[in-house]
C-alpha positions in Angstrom: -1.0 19.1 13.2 -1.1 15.7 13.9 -0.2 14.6 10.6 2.4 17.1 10.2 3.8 15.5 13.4 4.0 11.7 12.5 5.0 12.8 8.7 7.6 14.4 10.5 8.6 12.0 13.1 8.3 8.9 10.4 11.2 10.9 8.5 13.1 11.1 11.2 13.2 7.5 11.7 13.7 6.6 8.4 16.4 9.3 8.4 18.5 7.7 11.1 17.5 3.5 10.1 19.5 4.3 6.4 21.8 7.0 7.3 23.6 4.8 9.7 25.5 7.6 11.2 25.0 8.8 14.1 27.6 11.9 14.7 26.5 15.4 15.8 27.0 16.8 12.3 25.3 14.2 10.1 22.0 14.0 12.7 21.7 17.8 12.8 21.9 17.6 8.7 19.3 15.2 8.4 16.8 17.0 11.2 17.4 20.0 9.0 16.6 18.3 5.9 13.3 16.7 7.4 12.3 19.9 8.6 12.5 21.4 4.9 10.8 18.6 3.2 8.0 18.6 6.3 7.7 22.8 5.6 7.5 22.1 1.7 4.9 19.7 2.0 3.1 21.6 4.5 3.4 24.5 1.8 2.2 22.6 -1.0 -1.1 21.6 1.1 -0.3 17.9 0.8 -0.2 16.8 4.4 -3.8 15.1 4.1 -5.7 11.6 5.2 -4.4 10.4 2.1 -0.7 11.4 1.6 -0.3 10.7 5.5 -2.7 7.9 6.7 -2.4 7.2 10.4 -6.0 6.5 10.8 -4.6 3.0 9.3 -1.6 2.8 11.7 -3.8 -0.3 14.2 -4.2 -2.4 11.4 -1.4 -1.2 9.2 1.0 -3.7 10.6 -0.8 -6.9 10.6 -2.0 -6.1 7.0 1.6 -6.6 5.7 2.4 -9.4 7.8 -0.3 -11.4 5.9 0.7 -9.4 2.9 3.9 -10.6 2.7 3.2 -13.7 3.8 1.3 -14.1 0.6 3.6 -13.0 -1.4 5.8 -15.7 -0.1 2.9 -18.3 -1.1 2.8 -16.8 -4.9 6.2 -16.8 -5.1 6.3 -20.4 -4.4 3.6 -20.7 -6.6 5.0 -19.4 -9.9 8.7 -20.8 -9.2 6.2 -24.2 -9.8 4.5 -23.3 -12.4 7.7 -22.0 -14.6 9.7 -25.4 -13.3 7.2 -28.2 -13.7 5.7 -28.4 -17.2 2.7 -30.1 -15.8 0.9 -26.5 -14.0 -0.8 -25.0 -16.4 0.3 -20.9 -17.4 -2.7 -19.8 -19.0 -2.4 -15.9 -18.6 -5.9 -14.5 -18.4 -7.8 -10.8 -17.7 -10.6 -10.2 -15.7 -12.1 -7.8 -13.3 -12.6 -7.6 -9.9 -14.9 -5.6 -8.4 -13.4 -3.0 -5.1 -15.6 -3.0 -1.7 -13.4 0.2 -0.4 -15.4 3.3 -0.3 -12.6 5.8 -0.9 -9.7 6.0 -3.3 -6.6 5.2 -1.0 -8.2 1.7 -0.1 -8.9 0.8 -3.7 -5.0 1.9 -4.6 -3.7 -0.4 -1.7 -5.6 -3.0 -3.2 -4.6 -2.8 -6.8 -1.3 -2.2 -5.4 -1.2 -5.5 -3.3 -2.4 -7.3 -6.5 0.5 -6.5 -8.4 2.8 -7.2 -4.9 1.5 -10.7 -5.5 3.4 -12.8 -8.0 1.9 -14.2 -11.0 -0.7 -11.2 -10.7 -1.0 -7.3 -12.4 -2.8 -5.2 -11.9 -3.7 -2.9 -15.3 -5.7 -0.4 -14.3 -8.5 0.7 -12.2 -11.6 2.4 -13.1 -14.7 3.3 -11.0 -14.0 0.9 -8.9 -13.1 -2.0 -11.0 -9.4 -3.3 -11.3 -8.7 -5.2 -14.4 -6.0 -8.0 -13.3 -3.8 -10.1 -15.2 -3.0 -13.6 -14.0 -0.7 -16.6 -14.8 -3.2 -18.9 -14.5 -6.9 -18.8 -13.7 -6.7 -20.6 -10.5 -4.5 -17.3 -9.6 -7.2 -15.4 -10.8 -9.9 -17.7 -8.9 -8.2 -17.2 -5.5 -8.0 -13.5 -6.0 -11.8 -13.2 -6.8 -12.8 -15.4 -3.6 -12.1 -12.0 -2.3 -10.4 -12.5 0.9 -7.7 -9.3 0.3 -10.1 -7.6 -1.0 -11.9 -7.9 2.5 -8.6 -7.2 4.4 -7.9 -4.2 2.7 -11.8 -3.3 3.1 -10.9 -3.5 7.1 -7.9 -1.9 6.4 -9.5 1.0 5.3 -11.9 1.7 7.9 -10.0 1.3 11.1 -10.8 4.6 12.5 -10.4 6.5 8.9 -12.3 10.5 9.4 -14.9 11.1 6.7 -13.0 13.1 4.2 -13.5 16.9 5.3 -14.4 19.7 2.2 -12.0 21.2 0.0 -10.1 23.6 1.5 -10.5 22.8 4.6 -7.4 21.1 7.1 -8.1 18.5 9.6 
């Protein structure tokens, strides 16, 4: 019920932040409208730790504050390399092996790879993300493994152990 609550109540303020209108008519539309999506997805049984993940909500925040500021940092980073002919671009593959014990951390990761100029991420298999970098000092930062660790935290800020099919937290 919880999670039906915040999916809910985090539609409603994204409702009212973009619609920008606040008359009578256009706020009852959109609580009618979140109420639908909130009873589809209930219906469809995809209101879970995964599709909904507030156990991640006291680290969430700080997460994409560092995030972003390192997305700042790459971006400043590969405007350099494509301006000054002396940095190398050397594009190069490897793989990088995930600490997260569950799906939903190892997608944030791979995720916040690709985020991050000059970086891809290709694909992710049992727990292995091939990434594509610019350069190999890109690659060489990313494998020092400091998101990696982040996300790791990330991940287990208060997250339940996953419950059996069928059953509902």
């Amino acid at each position: 019920m919880l999670r039906v609550l915040s999916l809910a109540g985090g539609l409603v303020v994204i409702w009212l932040l973009l619609s920008g209108h606040y008359t009578p008519l256009i706020n009852t539309l959109g609580l009618v409208s979140v109420g639908v999506v909130v009873a589809i997805a209930v219906r469809m049984d995809v209101v879970d730790h995964e599709s909904v993940p507030i156990h991640m909500r006291g680290r969430f925040f700080g997460y994409w504050i560092w995030l972003g500021a390192e997305i700042v940092k790459a971006n400043i980073d590969v405007a350099k390399r494509v301006w000054s002919p002396s940095l190398p671009i050397s594009p190069t593959l490897f793989r990088l092996k995930t600490s997260q014990a569950g799906e939903l951390g190892q997608v944030i990761y791979a995720n916040s790879i690709t985020l991050t100029p000059g970086t891809v991420s290709v694909s992710l298999e049992d727990g292995e993300i091939l990434v594509h970098a610019i350069a190999r000092e890109v690659g060489d930062d990313l494998s020092a493994g400091e998101m990696d660790r982040r996300v790791t935290r990330l991940e287990v800020s208060g997250i339940p152990a996953p419950t059996p099919e069928g059953e509902r937290e």
